[in-house]
TIVEX-460089 format. One record per atom (N, C-alpha, C): x, y, z; chain; residue number from 0; atom name. Coordinates in nm, 4 decimals. Example, Ala and Ser with C-alpha at 12.3 -4.5 7.8 and 13.67 -1.06 7.14 Angstrom:
# TIVEX-460089
> 1.3190, -0.5690, 0.7800, A, 0, N
> 1.2300, -0.4500, 0.7800, A, 0, CA
> 1.3200, -0.3300, 0.7800, A, 0, C
> 1.2850, -0.2250, 0.7080, A, 1, N
> 1.3670, -0.1060, 0.7140, A, 1, CA
> 1.2900, 0.0030, 0.7870, A, 1, C
//
This chain:
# TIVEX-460089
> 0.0827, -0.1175, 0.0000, A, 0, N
> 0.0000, 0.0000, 0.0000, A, 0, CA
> 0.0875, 0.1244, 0.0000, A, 0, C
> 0.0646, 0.2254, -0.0998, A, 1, N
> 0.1174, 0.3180, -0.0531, A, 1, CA
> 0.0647, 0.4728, -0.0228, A, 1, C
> 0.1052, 0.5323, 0.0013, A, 2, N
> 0.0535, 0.6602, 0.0718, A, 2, CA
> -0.0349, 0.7285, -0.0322, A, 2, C
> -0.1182, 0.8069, -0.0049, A, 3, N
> -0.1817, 0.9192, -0.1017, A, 3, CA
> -0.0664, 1.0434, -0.1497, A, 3, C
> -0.1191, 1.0743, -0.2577, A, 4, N
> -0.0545, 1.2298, -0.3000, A, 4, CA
> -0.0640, 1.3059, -0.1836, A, 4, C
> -0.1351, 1.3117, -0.0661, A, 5, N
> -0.1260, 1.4112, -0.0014, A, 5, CA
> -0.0116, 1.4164, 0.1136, A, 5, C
> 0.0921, 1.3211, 0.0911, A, 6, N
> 0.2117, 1.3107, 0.1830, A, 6, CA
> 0.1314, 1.2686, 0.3487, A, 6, C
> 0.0360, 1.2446, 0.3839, A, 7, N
> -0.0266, 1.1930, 0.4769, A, 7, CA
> -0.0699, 1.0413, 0.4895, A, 7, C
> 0.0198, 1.0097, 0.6379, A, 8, N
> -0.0483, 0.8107, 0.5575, A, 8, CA
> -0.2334, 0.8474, 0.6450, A, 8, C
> -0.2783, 0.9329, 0.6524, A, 9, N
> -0.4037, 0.9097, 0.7356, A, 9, CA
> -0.4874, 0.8430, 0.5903, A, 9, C
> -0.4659, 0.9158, 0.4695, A, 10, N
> -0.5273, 0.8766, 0.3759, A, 10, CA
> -0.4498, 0.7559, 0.2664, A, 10, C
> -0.5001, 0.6578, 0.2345, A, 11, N
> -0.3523, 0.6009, 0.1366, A, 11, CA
> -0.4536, 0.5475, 0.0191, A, 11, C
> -0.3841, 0.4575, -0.0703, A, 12, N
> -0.4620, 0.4273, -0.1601, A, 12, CA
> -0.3816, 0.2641, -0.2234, A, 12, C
> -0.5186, 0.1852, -0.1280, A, 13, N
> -0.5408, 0.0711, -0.1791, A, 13, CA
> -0.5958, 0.0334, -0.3068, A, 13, C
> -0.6055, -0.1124, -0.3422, A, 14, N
> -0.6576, -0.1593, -0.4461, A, 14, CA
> -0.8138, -0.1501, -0.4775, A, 14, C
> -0.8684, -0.1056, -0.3557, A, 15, N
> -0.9772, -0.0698, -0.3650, A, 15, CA
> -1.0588, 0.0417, -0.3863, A, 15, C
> -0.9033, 0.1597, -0.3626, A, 16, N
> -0.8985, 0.3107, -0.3799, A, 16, CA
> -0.8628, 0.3950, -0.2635, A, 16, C
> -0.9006, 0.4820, -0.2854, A, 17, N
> -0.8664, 0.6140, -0.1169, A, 17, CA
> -0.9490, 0.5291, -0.0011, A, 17, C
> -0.8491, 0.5407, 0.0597, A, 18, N
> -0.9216, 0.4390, 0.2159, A, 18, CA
> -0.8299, 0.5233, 0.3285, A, 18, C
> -0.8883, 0.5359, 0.4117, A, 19, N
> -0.8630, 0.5669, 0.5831, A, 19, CA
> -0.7812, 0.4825, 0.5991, A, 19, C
> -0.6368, 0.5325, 0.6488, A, 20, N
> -0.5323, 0.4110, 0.6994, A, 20, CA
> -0.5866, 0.3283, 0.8445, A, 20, C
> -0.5203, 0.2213, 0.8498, A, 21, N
> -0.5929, 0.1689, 0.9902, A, 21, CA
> -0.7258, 0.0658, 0.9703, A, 21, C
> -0.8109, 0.1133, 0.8567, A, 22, N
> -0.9333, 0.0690, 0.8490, A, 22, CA
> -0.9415, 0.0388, 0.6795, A, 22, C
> -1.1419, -0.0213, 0.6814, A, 23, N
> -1.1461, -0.0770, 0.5005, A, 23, CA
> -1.2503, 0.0200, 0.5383, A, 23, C
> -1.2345, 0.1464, 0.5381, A, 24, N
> -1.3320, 0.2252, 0.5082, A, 24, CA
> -1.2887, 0.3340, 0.3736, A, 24, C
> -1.3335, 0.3342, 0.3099, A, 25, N
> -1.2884, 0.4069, 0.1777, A, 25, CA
> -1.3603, 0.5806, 0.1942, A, 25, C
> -1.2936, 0.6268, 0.0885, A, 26, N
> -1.3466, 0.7906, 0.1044, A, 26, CA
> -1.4951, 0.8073, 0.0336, A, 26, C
> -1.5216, 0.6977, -0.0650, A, 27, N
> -1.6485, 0.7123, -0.1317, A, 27, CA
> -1.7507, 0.6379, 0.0074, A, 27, C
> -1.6996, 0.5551, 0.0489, A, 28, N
> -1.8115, 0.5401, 0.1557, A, 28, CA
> -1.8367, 0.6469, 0.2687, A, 28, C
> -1.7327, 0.7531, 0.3018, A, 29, N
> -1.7941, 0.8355, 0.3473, A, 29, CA
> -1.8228, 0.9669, 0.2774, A, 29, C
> -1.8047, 0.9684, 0.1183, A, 30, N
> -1.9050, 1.0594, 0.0436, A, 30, CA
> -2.0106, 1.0082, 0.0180, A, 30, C
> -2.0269, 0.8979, 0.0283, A, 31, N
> -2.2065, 0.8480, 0.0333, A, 31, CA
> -2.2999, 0.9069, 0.1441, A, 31, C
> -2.2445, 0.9290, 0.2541, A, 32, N
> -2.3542, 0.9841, 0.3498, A, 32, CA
> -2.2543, 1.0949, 0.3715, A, 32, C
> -2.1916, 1.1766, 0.3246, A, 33, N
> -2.1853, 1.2942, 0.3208, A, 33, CA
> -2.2841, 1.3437, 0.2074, A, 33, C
> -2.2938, 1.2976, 0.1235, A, 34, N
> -2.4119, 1.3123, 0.0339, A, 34, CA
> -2.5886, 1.3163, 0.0776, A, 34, C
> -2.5567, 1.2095, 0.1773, A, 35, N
> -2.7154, 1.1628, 0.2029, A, 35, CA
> -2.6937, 1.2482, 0.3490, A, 35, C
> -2.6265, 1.3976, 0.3398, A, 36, N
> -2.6725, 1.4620, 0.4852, A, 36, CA
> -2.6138, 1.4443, 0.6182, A, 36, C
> -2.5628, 1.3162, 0.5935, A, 37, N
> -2.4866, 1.2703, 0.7307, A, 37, CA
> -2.3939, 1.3909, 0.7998, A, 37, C
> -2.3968, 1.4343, 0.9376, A, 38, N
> -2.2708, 1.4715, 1.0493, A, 38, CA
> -2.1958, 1.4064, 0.9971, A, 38, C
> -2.0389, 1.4904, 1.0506, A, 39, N
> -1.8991, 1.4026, 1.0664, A, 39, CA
> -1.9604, 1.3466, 1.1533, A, 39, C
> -2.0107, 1.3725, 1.2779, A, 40, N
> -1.9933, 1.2609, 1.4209, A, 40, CA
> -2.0974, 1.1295, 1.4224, A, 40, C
> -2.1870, 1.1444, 1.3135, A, 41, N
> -2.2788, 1.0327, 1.2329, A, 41, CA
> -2.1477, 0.9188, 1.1799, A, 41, C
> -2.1328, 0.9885, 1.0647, A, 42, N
> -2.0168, 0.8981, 1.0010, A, 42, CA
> -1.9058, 0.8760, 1.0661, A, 42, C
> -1.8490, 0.9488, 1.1268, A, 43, N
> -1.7244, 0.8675, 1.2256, A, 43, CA
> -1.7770, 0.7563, 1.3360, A, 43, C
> -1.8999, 0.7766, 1.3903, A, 44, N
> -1.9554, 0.6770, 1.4707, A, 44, CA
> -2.0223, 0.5365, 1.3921, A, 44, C
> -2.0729, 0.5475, 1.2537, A, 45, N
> -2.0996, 0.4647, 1.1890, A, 45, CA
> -2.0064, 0.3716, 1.1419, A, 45, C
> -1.8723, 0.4278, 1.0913, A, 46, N
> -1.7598, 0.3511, 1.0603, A, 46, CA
> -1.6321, 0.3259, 1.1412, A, 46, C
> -1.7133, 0.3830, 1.3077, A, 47, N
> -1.6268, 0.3345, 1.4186, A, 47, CA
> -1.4696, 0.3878, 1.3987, A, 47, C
> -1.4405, 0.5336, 1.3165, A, 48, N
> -1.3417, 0.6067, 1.3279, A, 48, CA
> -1.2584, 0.7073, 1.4571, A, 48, C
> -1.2042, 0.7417, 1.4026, A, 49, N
> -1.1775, 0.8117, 1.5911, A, 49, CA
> -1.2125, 0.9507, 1.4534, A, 49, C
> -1.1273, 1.0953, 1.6031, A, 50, N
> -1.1700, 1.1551, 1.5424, A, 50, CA
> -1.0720, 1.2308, 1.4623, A, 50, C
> -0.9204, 1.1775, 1.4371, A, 51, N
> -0.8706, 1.1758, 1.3929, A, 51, CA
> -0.8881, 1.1222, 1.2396, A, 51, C
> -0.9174, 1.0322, 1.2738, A, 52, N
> -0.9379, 0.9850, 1.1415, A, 52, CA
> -1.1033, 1.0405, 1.0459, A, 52, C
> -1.1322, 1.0965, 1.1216, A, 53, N
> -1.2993, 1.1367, 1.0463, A, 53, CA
> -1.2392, 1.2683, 1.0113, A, 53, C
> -1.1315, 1.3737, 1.0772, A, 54, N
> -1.1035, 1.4687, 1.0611, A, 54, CA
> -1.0176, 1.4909, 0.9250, A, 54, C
> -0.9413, 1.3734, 0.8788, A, 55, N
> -0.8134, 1.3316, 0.8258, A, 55, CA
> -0.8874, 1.3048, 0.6961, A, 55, C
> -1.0175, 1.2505, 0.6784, A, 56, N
> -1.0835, 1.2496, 0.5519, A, 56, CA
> -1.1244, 1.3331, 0.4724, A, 56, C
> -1.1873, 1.4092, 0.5735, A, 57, N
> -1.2862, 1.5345, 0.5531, A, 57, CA
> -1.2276, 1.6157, 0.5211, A, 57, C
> -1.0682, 1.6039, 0.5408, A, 58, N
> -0.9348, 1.7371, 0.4694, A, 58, CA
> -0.9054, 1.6867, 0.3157, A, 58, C
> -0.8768, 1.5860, 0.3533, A, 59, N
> -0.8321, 1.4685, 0.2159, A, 59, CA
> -0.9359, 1.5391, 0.0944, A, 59, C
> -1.0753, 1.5032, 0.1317, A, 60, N
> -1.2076, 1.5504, 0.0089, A, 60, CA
> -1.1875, 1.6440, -0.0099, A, 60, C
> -1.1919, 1.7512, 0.1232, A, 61, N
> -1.1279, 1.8789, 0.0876, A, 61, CA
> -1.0682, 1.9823, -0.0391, A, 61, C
> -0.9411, 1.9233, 0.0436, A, 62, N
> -0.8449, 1.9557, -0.0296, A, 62, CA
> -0.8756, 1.8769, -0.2164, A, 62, C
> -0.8850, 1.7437, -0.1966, A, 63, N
> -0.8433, 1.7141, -0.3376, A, 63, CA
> -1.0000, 1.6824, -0.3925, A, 63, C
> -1.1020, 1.7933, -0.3721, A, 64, N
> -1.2038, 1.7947, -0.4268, A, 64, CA
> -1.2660, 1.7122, -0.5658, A, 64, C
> -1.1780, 1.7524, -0.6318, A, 65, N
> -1.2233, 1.7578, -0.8141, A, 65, CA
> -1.1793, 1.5734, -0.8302, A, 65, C
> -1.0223, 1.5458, -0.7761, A, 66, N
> -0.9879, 1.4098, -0.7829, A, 66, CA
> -1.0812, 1.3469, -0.7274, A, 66, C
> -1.1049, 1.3818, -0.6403, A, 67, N
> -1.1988, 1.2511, -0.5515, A, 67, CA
> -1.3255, 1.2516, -0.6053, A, 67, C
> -1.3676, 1.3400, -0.6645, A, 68, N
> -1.5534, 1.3473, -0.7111, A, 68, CA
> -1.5244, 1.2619, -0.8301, A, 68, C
> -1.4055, 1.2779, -0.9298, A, 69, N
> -1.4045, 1.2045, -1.0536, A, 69, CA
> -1.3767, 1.0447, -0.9991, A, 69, C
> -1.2658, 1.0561, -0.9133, A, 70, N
> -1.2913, 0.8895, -0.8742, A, 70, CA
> -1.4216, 0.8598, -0.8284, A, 70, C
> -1.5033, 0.9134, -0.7055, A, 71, N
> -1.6243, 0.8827, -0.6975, A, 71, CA
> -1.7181, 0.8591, -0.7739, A, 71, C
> -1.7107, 0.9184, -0.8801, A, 72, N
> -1.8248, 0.8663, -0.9870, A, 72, CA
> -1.8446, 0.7349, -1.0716, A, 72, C
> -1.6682, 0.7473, -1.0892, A, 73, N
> -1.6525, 0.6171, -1.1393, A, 73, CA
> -1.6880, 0.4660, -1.0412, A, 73, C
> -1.6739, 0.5053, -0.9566, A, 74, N
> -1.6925, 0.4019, -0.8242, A, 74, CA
> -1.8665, 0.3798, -0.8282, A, 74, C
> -1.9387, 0.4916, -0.8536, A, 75, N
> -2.0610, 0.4736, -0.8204, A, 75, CA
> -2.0966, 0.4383, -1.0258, A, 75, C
> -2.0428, 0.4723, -1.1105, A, 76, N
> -2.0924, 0.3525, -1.2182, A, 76, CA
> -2.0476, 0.2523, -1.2054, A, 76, C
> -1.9151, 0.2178, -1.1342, A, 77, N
> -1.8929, 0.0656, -1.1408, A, 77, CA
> -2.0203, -0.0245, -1.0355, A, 77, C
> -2.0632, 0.0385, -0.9190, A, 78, N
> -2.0924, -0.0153, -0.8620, A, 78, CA
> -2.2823, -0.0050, -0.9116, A, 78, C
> -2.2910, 0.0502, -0.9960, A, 79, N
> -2.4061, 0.0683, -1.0878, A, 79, CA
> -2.4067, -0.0828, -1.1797, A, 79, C
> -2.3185, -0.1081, -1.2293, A, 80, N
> -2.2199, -0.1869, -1.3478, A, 80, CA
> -2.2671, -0.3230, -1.2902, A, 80, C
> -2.2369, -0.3783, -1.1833, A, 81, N
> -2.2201, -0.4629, -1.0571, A, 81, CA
> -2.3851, -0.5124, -1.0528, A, 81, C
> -2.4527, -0.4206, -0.9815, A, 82, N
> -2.5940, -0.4285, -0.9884, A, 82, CA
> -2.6509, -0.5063, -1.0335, A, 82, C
> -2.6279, -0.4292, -1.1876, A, 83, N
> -2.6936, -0.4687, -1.3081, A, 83, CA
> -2.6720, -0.6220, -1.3124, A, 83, C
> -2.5875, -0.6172, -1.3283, A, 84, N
> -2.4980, -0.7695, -1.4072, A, 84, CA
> -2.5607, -0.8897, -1.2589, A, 84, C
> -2.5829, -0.8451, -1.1958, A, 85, N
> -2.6073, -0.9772, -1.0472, A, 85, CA
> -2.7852, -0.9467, -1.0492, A, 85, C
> -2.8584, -0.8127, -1.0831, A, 86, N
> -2.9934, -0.8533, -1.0805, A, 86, CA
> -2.9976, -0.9270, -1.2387, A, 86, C
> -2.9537, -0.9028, -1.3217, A, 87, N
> -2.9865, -0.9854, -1.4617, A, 87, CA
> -2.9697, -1.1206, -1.4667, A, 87, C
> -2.8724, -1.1625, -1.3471, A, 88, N
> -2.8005, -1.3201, -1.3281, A, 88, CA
> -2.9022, -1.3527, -1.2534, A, 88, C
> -2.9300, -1.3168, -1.1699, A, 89, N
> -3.0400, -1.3661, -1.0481, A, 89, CA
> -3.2072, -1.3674, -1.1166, A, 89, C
> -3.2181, -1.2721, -1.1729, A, 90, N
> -3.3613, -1.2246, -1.2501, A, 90, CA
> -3.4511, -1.3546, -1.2453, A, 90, C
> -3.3930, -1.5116, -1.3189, A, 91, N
> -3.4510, -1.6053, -1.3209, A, 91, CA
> -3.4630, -1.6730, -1.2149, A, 91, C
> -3.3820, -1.6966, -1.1484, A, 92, N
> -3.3879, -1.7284, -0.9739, A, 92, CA
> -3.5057, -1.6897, -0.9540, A, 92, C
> -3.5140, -1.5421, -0.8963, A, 93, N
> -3.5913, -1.4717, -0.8751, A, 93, CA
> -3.7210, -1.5337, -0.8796, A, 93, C
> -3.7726, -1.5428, -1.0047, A, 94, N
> -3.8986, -1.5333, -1.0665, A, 94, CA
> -3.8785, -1.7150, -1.0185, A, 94, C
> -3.8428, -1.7997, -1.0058, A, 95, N
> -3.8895, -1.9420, -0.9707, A, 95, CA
> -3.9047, -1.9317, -0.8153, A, 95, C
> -3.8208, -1.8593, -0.7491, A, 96, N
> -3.8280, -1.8646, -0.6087, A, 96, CA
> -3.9743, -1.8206, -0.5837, A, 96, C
> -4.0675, -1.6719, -0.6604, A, 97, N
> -4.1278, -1.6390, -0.5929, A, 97, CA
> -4.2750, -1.7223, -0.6423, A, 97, C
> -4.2544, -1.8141, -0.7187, A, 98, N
> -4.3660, -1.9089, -0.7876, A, 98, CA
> -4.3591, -2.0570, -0.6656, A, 98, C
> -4.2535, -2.0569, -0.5622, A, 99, N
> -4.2699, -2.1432, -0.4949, A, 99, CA
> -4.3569, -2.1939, -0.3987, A, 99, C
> -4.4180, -2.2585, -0.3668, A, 100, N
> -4.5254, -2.2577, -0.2585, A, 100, CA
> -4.4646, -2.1801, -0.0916, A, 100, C
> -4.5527, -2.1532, -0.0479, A, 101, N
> -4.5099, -2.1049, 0.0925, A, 101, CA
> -4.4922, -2.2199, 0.1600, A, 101, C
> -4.4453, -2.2442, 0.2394, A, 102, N
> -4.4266, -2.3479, 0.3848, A, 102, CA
> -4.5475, -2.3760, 0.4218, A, 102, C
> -4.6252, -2.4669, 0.4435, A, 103, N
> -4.7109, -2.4937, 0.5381, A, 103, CA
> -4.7213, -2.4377, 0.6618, A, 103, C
> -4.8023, -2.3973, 0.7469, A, 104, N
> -4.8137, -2.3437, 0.8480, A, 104, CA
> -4.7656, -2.1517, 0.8648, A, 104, C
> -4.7607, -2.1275, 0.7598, A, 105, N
> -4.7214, -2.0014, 0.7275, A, 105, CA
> -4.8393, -1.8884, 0.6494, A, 105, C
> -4.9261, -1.8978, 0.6606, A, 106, N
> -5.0224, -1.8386, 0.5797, A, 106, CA
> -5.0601, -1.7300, 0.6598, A, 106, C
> -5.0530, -1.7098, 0.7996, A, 107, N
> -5.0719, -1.5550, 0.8868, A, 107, CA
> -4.9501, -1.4703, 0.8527, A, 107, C
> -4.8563, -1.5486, 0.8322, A, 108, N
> -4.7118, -1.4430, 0.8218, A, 108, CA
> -4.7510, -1.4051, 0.6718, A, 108, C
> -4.7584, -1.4608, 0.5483, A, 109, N
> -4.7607, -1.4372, 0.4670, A, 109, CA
> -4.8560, -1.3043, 0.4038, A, 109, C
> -4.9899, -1.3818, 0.4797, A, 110, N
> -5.1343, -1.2566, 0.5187, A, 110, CA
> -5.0391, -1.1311, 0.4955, A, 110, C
> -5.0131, -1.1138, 0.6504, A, 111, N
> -4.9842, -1.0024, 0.7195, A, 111, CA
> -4.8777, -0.9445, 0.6207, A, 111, C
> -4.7801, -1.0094, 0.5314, A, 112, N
> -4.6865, -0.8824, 0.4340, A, 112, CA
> -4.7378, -0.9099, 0.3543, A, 112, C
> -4.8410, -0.9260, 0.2399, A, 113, N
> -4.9246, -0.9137, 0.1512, A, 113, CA
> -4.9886, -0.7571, 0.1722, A, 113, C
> -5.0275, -0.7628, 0.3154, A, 114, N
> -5.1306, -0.6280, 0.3491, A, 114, CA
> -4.9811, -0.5542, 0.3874, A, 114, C
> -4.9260, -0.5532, 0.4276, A, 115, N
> -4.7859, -0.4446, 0.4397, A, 115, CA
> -4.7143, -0.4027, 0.2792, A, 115, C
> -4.7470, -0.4651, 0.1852, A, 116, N
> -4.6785, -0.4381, 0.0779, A, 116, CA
> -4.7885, -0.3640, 0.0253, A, 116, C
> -4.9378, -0.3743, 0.0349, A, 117, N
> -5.0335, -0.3207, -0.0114, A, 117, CA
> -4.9994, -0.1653, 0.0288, A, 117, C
> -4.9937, -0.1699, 0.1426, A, 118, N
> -4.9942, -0.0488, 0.2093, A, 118, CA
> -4.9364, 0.0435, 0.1485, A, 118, C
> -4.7503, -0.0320, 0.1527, A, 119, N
> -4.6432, 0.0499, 0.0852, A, 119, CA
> -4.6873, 0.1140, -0.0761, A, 119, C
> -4.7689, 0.0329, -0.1378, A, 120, N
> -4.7868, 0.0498, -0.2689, A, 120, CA
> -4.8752, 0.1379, -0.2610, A, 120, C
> -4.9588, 0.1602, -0.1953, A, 121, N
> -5.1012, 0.2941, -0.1773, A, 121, CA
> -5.0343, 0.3869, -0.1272, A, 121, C
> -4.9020, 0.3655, -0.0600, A, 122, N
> -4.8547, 0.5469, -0.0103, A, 122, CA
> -4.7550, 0.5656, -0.1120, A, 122, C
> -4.6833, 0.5282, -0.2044, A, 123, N
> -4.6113, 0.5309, -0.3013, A, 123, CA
> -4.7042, 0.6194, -0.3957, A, 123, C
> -4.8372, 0.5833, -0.3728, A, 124, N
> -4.9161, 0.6114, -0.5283, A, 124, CA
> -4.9942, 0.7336, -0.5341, A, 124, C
//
């Protein structure tokens, strides 16, 4: 592994990309809920960082703004890419699993998320 451009090992860059030294927490996982609104003290408590290290990121994005948004994007089509390719593999699974009979003795559980999915679908609509 070696260090980031930013002469800091807080940030380095694995095979997996910009990651928090110490940890497998990457910088796109905490631009994901920097995106979705998250506190630093949300995301440092979520990925069990100190606060060194939540501080050490948040300079990293910072500072190397433009790099990290272009890697981020690419990260979020690959992981778009990914998706795709495992719901299209599964797709047929899918569709035999949900043609399977239920279990015997299961017809209240089943009830009951039939009318929970109803629900979801009438406040969606």
């Amino acid at each position: 592994m070696a260090s980031a451009s930013n002469g800091q090992s807080a940030i380095i860059r694995t095979e997996r990309g910009l990651t928090i030294a110490g940890t497998r927490t990457s910088l796109y996982d905490v631009i994901d809920l920097l995106k979705a609104h998250y506190p630093p003290k949300l995301i440092r408590d979520t990925f069990n960082l100190t606060n060194a290290q939540i501080n050490a990121a948040l300079s990293y994005i910072e500072a190397n703004q433009s790099q990290v948004e272009a890697e981020y994007q690419e990260v979020l089509q690959n992981r778009e890419e990914i998706r795709r390719y495992w719901e299209d593999r599964n797709r047929e699974r899918f569709a035999r699993i949900a043609t399977m009979p239920h279990k015997p003795g299961q017809e209240a559980f089943w009830a009951k998320l039939e009318e929970h999915r109803a629900r979801r679908t009438a406040q969606k609509q």
